[in-house]
C-alpha positions in Angstrom: 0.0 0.0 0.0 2.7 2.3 1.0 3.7 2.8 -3.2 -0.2 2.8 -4.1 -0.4 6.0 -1.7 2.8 7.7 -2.8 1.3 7.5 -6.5 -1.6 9.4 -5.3 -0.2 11.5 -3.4 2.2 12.7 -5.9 -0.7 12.8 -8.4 -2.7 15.3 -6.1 0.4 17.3 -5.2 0.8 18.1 -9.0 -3.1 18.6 -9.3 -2.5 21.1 -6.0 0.2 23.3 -8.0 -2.3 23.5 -10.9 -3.8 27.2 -11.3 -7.2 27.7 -12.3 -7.0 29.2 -15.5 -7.9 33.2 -15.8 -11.2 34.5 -17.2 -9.2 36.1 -19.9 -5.3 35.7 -20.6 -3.2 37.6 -22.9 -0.6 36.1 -23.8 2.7 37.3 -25.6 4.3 35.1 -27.9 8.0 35.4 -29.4 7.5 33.4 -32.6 4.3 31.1 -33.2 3.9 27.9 -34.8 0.0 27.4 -35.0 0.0 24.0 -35.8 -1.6 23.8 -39.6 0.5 26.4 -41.8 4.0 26.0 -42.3 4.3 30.2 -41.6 6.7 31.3 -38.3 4.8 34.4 -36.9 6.8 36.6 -35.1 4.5 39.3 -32.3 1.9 37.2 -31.9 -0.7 37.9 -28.9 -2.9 35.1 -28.1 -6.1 35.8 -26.5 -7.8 33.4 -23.7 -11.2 33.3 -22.3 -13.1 30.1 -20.6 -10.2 27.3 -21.6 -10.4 28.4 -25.5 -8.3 30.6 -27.6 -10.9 33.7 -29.0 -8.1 35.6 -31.1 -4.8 35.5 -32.3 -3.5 38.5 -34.0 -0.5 41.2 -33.5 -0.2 42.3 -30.0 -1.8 45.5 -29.2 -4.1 46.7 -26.2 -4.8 43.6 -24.0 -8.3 43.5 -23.4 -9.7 44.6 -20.0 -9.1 42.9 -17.0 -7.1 40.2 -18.6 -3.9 38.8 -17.0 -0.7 39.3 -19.2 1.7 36.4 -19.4 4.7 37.0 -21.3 6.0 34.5 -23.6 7.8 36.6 -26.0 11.1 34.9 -25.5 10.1 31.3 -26.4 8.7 29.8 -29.4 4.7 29.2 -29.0 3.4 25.8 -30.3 0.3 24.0 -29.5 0.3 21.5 -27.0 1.6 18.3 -28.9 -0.5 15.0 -28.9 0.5 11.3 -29.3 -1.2 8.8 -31.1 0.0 5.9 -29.5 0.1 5.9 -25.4 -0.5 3.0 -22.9 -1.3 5.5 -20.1 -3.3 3.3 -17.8 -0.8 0.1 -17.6 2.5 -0.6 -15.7 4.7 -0.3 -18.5 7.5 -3.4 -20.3 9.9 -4.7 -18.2 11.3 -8.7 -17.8 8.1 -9.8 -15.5 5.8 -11.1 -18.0 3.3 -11.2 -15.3 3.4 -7.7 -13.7 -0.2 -6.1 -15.5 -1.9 -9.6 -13.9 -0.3 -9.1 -10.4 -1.3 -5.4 -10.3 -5.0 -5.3 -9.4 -7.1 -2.5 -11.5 -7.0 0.3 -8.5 -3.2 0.1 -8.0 -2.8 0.3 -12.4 -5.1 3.5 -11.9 -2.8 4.6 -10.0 0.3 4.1 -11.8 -1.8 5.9 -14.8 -2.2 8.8 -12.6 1.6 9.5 -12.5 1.7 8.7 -16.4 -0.3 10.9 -16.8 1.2 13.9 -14.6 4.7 13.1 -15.9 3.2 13.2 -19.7 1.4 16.6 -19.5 4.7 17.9 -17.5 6.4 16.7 -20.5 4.0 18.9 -23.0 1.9 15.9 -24.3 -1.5 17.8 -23.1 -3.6 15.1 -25.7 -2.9 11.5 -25.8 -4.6 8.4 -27.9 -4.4 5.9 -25.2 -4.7 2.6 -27.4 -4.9 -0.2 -24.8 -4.7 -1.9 -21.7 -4.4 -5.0 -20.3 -6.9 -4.5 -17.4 -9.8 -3.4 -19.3 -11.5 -0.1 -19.3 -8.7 1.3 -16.4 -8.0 3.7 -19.4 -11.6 5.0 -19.2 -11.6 5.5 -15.3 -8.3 7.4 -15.9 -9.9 9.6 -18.5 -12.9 10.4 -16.3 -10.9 11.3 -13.1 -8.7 13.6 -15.4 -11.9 14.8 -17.0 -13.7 15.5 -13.7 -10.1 17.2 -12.6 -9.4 14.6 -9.7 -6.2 14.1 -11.0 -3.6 15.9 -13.4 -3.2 14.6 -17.3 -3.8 15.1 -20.5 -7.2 15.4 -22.6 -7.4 11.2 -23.3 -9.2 9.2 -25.5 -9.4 5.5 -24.5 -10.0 2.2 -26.3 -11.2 0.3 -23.6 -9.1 -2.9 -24.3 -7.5 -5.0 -26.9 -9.9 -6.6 -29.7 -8.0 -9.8 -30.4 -7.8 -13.5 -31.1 -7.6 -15.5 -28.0 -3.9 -15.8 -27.2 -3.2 -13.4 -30.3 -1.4 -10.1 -29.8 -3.7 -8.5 -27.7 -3.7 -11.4 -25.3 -1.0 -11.1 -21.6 0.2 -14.8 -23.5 2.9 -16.7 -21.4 1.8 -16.4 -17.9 -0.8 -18.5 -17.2 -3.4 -20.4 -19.1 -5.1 -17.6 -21.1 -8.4 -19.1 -20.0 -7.1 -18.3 -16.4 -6.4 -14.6 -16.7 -8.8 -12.6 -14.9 -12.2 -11.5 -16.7 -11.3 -7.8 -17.4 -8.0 -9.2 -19.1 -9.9 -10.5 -22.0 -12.7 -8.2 -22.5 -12.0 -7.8 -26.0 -10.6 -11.5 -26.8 -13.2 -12.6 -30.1 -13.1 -15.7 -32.1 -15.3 -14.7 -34.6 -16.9 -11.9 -36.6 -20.1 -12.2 -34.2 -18.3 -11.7 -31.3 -15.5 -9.4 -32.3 -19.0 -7.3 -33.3 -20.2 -8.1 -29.9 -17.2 -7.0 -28.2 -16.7 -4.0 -30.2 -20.1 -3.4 -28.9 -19.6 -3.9 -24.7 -16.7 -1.5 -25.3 -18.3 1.3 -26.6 -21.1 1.1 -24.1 -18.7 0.9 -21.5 -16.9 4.4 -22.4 -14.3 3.4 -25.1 -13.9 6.7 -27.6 -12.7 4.3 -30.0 -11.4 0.5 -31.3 -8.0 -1.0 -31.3 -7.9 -3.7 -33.5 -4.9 -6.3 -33.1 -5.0 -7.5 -36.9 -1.3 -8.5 -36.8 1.0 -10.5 -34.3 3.1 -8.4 -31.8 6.4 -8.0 -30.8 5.8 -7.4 -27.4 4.0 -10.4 -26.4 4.7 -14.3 -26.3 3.8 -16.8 -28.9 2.9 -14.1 -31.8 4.4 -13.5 -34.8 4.6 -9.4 -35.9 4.4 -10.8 -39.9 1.8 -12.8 -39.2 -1.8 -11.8 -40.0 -4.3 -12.2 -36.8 -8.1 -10.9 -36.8 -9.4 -12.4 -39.9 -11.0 -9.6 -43.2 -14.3 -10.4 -42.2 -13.6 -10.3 -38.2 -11.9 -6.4 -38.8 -15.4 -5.9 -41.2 -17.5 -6.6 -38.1 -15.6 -4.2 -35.9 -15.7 -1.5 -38.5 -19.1 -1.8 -39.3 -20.1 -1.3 -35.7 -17.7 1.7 -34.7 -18.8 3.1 -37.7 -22.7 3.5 -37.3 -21.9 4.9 -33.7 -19.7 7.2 -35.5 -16.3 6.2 -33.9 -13.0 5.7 -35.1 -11.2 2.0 -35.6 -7.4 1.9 -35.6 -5.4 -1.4 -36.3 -2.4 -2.9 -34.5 -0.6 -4.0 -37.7 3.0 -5.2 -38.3 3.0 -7.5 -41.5 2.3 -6.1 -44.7 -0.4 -8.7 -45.3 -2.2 -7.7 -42.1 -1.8 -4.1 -42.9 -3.6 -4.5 -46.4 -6.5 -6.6 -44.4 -7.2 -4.2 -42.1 -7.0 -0.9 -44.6 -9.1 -3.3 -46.8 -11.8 -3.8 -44.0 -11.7 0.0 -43.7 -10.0 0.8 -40.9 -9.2 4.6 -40.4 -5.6 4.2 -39.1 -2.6 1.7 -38.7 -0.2 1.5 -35.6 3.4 0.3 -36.1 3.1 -0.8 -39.5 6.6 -2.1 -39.2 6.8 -4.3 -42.3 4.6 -2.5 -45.0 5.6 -3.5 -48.1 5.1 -0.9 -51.3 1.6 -2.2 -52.0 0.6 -1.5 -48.4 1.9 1.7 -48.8 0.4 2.9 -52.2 -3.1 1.6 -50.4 -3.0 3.4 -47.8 -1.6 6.3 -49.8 -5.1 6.1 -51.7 -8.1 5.0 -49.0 -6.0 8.2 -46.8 -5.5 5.5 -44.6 -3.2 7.0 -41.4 0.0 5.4 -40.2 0.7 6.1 -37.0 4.6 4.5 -36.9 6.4 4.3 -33.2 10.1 4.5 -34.5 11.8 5.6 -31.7 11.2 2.9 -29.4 12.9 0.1 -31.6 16.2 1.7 -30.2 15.0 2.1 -26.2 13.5 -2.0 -26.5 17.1 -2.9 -27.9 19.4 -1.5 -25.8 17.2 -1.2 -21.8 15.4 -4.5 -23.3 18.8 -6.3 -23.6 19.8 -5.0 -20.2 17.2 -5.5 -18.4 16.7 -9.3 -19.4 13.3 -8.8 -21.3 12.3 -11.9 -22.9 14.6 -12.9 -26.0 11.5 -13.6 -28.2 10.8 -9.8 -27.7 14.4 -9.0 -28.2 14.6 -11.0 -31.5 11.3 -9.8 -32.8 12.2 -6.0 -32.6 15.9 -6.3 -34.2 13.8 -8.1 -36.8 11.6 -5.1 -37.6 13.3 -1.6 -36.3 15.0 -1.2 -39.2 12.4 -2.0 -42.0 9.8 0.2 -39.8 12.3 3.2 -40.5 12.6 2.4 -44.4 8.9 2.3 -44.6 8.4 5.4 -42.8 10.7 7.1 -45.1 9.2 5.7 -47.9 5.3 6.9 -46.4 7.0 10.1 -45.5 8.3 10.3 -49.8 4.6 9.1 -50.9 2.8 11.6 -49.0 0.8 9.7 -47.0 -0.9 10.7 -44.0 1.5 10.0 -41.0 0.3 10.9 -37.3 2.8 11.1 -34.4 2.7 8.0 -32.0 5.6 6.5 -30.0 4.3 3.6 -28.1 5.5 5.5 -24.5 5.0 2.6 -21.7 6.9 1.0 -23.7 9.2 3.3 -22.5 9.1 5.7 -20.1 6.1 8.6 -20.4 7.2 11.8 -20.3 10.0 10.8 -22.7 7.2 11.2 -25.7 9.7 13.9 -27.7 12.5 11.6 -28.0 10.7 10.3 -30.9 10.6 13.6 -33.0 14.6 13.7 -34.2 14.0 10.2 -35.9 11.4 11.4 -37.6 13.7 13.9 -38.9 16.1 11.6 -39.7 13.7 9.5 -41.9 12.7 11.9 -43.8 10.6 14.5 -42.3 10.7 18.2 -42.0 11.0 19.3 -38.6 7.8 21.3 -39.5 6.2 18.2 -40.7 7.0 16.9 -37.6 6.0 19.0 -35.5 2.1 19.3 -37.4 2.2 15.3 -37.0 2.1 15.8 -33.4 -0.3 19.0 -33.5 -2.5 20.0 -36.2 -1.8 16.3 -38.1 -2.5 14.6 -35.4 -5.8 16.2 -34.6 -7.2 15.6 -38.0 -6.5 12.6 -37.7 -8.3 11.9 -34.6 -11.4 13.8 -36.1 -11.1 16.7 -33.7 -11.6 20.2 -34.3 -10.8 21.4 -30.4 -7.4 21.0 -30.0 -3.7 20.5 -31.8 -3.3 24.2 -33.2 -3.8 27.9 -32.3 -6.1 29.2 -34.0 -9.5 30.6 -32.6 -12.2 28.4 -31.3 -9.6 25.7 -30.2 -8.9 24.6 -26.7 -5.9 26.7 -25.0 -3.2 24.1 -25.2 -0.4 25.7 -25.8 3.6 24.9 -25.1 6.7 27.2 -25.1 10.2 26.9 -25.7 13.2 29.1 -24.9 15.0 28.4 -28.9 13.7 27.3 -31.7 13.1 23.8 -32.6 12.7 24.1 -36.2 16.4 24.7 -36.0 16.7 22.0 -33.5 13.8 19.5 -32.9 15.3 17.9 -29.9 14.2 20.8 -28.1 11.0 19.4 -27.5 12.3 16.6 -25.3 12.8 20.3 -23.1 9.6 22.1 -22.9 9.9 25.1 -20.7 6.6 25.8 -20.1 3.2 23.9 -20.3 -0.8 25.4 -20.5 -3.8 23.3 -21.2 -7.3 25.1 -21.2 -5.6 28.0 -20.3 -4.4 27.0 -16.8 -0.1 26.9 -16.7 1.3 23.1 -15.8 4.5 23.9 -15.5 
């Protein structure tokens, strides 16, 4: 108990040192990347009111009664936002058995401080896309929502839709019939019940589906190449997500499993490690986005070797870091869409930046990158609220003291933190 209660205790310690954002801010910006044009203003003012941004223009007159908050030494950005976190889970290490032995209250927990660390880090939107204990992620989300605890804005899948003791599945521990119920919430053996499931989760609070359409390198007794969730099983889940208008994105390594799943019309692909050119071109023309972690190929490698993690996981990721950069150059050279996502719980949160200088290196502008992580990323999720700084749009907004189109590893630095307005850090 004593580690349960320093977790929340830490978590409402942060919450504590979080202002209440003003009735109206005015905020002075240095130079301003809004997210969506590729233009570098320079004496920018940003104006606040009720957690939204009403104007952005030249500074001038602040309005009346607003607070003042000088930011004209740092470059302005919006608040970044990763596709692919695992908030509400304990994170890899060499126990294969640590989500089971953690019971759902104590992985709340542990979310809580993933969740303070990632907003501290300037992360103030995440795309949490799975846990093992089911539907922790939504209880995390509400308590952030409801302000109980510190975080980012978080949209939840619920659980893993998988094949029983496919990617999705805690394989290699016990008997997978043995786990406990909320461990397999979204296990499905066919169409009908992957429909079914897809179903439960929605009702239950999921914001959308993560489909595990290909084998995983992070779990036992799965291949990453190999295909999973069958065409007609990924049709069921996107046919239901659909008609309650929500998104499905698919866990998908193997070019074969890739081209299922964008087949099945799915609106987004995670990892997509092996893609071939045909997967490519097809996602290239259904818009299909790739959300591609590769950053934490390197971080798996070296603190996996160290650390003892399982040599099936060890083998598996040397197997596909490389050709996961080669694809994502090649994506990056087709134009297709590409959303920033880095797998963090894999490693470390708050360590979500680390990912944006090999995105450079494969290819991308560091303006590109920077709009896959802000204005990118928010089209991709469908939202019109947040990722850029422009009117209308939720005041999430980051600064730093140089200027990271000169050097993107800046952002693994953030000097200072708003969301809705209210400063983090």
């Amino acid at each position: 108990m004593r580690y349960v209660q320093r977790v929340a205790l830490i978590a409402a310690a942060a919450l504590a040192a979080v202002p209440a954002a003003a009735e109206t801010l005015y905020v002075q910006t240095g130079r301003l990347i809004d997210g969506i044009s590729n233009e570098v203003r320079t004496g920018q003012c940003v104006t606040i009111e009720n957690e939204h941004i009403k104007a952005v223009g030249p500074c001038g007159k602040a309005p009346d009664g607003a607070k003042l908050l000088d930011w004209s030494g740092y470059t302005v950005l919006p608040g970044l936002i990763d596709l692919h976190t695992h908030l509400a889970d304990l994170g890899q290490s060499a126990d294969l058995a640590a989500p089971m032995k953690a019971s759902p209250a104590e992985t709340a927990l542990v979310g809580a401080r993933n969740a303070r660390v990632t907003l501290a880090a300037g992360f103030t939107s995440v795309r949490d896309v799975g846990t093992y204990r089911g539907l922790t992620d939504v209880t995390l989300r509400n308590a952030i929502d409801r302000g109980d605890v510190p975080g980012p804005r978080m949209w939840v899948a619920g659980a893993y839709l998988t094949i029983p003791k496919g990617g999705g599945e805690l394989n290699g521990v016990v008997p997978n019939e043995q786990l406990p119920p909320d461990m397999r919430l979204g296990v499905a053996a066919t169409p009908e019940e992957a429909a079914e499931k897809t179903t439960y989760l929605l009702d239950h609070g999921a914001d959308f589906i993560k489909a595990i359409a290909t084998g995983a390198v992070l779990a036992i007794g799965t291949e990453p190449g190999a295909p999973e969730l069958t065409v007609d099983q990924l049709r069921a889940i996107v046919k239901v997500a659909h008609a309650r208008g929500k998104r499905v994105t698919a866990h998908a390594h193997g070019a074969q499993g890739i081209k299922n799943a964008i087949n099945a019309g799915v609106d987004s692909i995670e990892h997509a490690s092996i893609a071939d050119e045909e997967a490519l071109q097809l996602a290239k023309a259904r818009g299909t986005w790739l959300v591609m972690d590769i950053y934490n190929g390197t971080y798996i490698d070296e603190e996996g070797t160290r650390e003892g993690w399982p040599e099936e996981y060890l083998r598996k990721n040397r197997e596909t870091t490389d050709t996961q950069r080669a694809a994502f150059r090649r994506a990056v050279e087709l134009g297709v869409n590409i959303g920033y996502g880095t797998d963090a719980g894999v490693y470390p949160h708050g360590l979500n930046a680390r990912q944006f200088r090999n995105m450079v290196k494969y290819g991308m502008t560091p303006m590109q990158a920077i709009q896959s992580a802000t204005g990118r990323a928010s089209e991709e999720m469908g939202r019109g609220d947040i990722g850029a700084i422009v009117p209308g749009r939720y005041a999430d907004m980051i600064a730093v003291k140089a200027d990271p189109l000169a050097d993107i590893s800046l952002l693994e630095k953030i000097d200072h933190v708003m969301k809705g307005g209210a400063i983090v850090r």
